[in-house]
C-alpha positions in Angstrom: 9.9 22.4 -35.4 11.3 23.9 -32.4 10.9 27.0 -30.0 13.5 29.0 -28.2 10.7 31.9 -26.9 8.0 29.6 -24.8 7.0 31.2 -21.4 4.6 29.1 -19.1 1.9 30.9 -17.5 -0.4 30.6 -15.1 -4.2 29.5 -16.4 -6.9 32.2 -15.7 -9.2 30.6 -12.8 -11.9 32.8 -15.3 -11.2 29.9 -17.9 -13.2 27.8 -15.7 -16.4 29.5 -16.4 -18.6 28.6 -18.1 -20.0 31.5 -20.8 -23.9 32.6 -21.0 -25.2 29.7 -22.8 -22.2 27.4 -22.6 -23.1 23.7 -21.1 -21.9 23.0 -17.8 -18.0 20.8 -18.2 -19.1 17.4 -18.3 -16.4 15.7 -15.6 -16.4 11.9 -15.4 -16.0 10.2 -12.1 -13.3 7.7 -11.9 -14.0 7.3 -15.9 -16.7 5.4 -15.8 -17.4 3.3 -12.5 -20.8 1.7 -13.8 -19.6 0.3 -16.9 -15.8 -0.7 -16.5 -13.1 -1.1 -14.0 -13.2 2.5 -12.4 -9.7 4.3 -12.7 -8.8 1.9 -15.2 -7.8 3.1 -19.1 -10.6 1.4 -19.6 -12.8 3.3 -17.5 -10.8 6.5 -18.9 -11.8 5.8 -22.8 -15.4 4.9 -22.1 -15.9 8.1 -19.8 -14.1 10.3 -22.8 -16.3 8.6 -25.4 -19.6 9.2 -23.3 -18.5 13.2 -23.7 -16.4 13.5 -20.4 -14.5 16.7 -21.1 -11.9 15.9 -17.9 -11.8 12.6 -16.5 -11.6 12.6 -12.8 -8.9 10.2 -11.2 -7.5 9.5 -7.6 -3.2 8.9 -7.2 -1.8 7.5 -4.5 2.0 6.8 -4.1 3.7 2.8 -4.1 6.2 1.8 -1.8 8.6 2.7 -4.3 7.0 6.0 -5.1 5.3 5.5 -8.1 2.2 7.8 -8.6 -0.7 4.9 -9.6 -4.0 5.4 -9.8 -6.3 4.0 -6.7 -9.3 5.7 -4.9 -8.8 3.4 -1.6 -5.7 3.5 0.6 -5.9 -0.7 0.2 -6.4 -2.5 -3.0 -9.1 -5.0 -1.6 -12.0 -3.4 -2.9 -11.1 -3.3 -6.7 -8.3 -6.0 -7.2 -7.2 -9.3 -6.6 -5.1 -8.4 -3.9 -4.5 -7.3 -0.6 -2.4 -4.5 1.2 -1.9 -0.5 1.1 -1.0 0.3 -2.0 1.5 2.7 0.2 3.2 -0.8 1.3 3.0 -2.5 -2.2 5.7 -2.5 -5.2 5.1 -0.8 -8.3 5.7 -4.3 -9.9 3.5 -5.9 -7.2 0.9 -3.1 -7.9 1.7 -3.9 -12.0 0.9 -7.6 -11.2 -2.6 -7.3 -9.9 -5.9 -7.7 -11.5 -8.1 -4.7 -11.4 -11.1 -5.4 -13.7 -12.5 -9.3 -12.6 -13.9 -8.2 -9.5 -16.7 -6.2 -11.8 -17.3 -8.5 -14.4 -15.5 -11.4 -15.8 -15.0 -9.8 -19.2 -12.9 -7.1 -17.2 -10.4 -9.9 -16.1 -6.8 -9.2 -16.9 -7.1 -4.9 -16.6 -4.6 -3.3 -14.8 -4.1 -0.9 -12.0 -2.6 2.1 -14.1 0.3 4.5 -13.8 -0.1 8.0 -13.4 2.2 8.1 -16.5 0.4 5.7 -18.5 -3.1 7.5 -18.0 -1.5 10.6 -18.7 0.2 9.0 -22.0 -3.3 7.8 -22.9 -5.0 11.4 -22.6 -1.9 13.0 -24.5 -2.4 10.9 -27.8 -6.2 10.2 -27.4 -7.6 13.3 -26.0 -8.9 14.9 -22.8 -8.1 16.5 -20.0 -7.2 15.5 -16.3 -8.9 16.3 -13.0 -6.0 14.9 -10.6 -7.4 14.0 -6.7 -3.9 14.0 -4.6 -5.1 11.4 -1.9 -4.1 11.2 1.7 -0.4 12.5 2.3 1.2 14.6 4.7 4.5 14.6 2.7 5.6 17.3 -0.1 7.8 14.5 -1.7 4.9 12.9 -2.5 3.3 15.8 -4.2 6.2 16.8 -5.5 6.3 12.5 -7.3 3.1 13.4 -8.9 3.8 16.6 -10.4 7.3 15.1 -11.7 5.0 12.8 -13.4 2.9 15.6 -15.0 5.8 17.7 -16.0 7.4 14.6 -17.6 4.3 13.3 -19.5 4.2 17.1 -20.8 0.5 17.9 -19.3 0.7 21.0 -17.5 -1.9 22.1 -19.8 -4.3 19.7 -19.4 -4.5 18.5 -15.8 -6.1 20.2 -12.9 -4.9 18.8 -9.2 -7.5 19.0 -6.5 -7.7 17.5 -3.2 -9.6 18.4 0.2 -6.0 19.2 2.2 -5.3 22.2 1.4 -1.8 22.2 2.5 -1.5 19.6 -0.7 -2.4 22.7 -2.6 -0.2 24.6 -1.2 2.3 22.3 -2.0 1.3 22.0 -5.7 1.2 25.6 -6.1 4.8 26.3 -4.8 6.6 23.3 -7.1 4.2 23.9 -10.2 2.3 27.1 -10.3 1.2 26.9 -13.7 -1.1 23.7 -12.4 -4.3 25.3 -11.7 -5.6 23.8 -8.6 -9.1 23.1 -7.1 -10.3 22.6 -3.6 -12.8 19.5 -2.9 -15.1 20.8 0.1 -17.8 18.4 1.8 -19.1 21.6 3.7 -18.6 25.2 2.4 -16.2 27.1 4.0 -17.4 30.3 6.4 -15.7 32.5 3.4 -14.8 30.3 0.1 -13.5 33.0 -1.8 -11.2 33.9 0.9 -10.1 30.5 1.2 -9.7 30.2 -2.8 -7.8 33.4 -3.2 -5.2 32.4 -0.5 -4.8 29.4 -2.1 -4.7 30.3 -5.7 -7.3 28.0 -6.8 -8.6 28.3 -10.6 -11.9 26.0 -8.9 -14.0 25.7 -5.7 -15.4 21.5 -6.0 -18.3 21.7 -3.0 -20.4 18.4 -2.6 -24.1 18.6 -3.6 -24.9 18.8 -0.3 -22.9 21.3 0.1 -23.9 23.3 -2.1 -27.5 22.7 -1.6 -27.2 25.1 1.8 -25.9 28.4 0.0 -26.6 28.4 -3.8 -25.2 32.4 -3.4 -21.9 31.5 -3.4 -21.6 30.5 -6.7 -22.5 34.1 -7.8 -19.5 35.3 -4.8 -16.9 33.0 -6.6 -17.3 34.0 -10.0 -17.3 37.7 -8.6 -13.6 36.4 -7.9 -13.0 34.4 -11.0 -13.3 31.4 -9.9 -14.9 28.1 -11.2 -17.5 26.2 -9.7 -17.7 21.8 -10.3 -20.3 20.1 -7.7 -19.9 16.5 -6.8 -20.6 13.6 -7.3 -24.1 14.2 -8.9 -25.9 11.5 -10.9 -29.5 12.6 -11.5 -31.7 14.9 -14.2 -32.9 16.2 -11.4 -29.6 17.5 -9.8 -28.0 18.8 -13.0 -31.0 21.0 -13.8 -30.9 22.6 -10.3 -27.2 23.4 -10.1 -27.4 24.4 -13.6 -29.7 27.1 -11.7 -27.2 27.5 -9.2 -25.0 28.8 -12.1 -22.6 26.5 -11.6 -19.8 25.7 -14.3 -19.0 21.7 -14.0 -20.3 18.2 -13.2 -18.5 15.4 -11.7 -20.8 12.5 -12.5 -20.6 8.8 -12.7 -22.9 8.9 -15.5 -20.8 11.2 -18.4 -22.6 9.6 -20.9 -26.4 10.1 -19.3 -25.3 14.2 -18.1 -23.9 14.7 -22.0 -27.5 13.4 -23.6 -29.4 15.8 -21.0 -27.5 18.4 -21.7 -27.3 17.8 -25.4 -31.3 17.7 -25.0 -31.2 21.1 -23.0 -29.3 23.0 -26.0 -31.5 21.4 -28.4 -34.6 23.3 -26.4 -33.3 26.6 -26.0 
């Protein structure tokens, strides 16, 4: 089967919110950081199973400019090596083990491609929230969307980060990406901010949020979308569920699916 009349387009930020009565998007953190290697495949099919609807992921560049997935600029923390992963080798990078310093039973996983995570979502299911990490280089941005353009997932990914000069970026070599801005502290005017941009989301911490619940309602006034992070409690979902707000991103996918499961069940 083939097609000669395909236009891309850009994605509504409006498809981001959530409908009266809809659950909140279940997003899972790094796939599943209490119970596997996080940003590991592994981590990536156990945070789909437990009902994550995106699976959120951090890339960062190799020496040789291969997009891998990696939330810290060394790979100390969740490897058996040492080093930036900026001054490493994709084979070097391809070498390490990523899964023994969890568990023993985790021994042997590897530190993924961006290509390979995105080959796993493409046959398996599920959708991509994409973190660009520190960068002050549009080549580099520009490696990660070649990535997404070649795996075919234009569709299914959504890149945020907190620079917004990285969205910039994104927006000018791939507008049909929809973008989203991670914010630690809201911004004097978000939907200022997100309209210059071009964002389909606005991503505020918690915290964040926690000190002006009315700017949900002033975002989707613009049609945009509204996912909180990184929240892990009952507690928090139902409150930002009151805040109106249209996704989670949760290291517990699997704990936010059953409460909300629960929730439908009672209304």
């Amino acid at each position: 089967m083939s097609f000669d009349d395909v236009r891309v387009t850009r994605v509504s930020s409006s498809a981001f919110q959530r409908v009266a009565a809809a659950p909140m998007t279940v997003v899972a953190h790094r796939g599943a950081p209490a119970l596997a290697p996080e940003n590991t495949i592994l981590a990536q099919e156990i945070g789909r199973r437990s009902g994550g609807v995106f699976i959120e992921n951090d890339v960062r560049l190799s020496r040789d400019r291969v997009p891998f997935l990696m939330h810290d600029p060394t790979v100390d923390r969740t490897t058996d090596g040492v080093g930036k992963i900026s001054e490493l080798s994709a084979a070097q990078l391809r070498g390490l083990d990523a899964g023994s310093w969890l568990a023993p039973v985790f021994a042997g996983a590897r530190v993924p491609t961006l290509a390979e995570q995105l080959a796993d979502l493409r046959t398996r299911g599920g959708s991509l929230l994409l973190e660009i990490k520190e960068t002050d280089s549009m080549e580099d941005v520009a490696a990660v969307v070649d990535v997404v353009r070649a795996e075919e997932m234009t569709g299914r990914v959504v890149i945020q980060s907190f620079d917004p000069q990285h969205l910039r970026w994104v927006r000018q070599l791939a507008p049909e990406i929809p973008l989203g801005l991670l914010r630690p502290k809201l911004d004097a005017d978000p939907v200022a901010v997100s309209q210059e941009l071009g964002l389909a989301l606005y991503n505020p911490s918690g915290v964040a949020l926690e000190a002006r619940p009315s700017v949900v309602a002033d975002l989707h006034a613009a049609g945009l979308g509204v996912w909180v992070w990184t929240v892990d409690t009952a507690e928090q979902w139902s409150r930002y569920e009151g805040y109106g707000v249209d996704g989670l991103i949760t290291n517990r996918a699997g704990e936010l699916t059953g409460w909300l499961s629960g929730r439908g069940a009672g209304r």
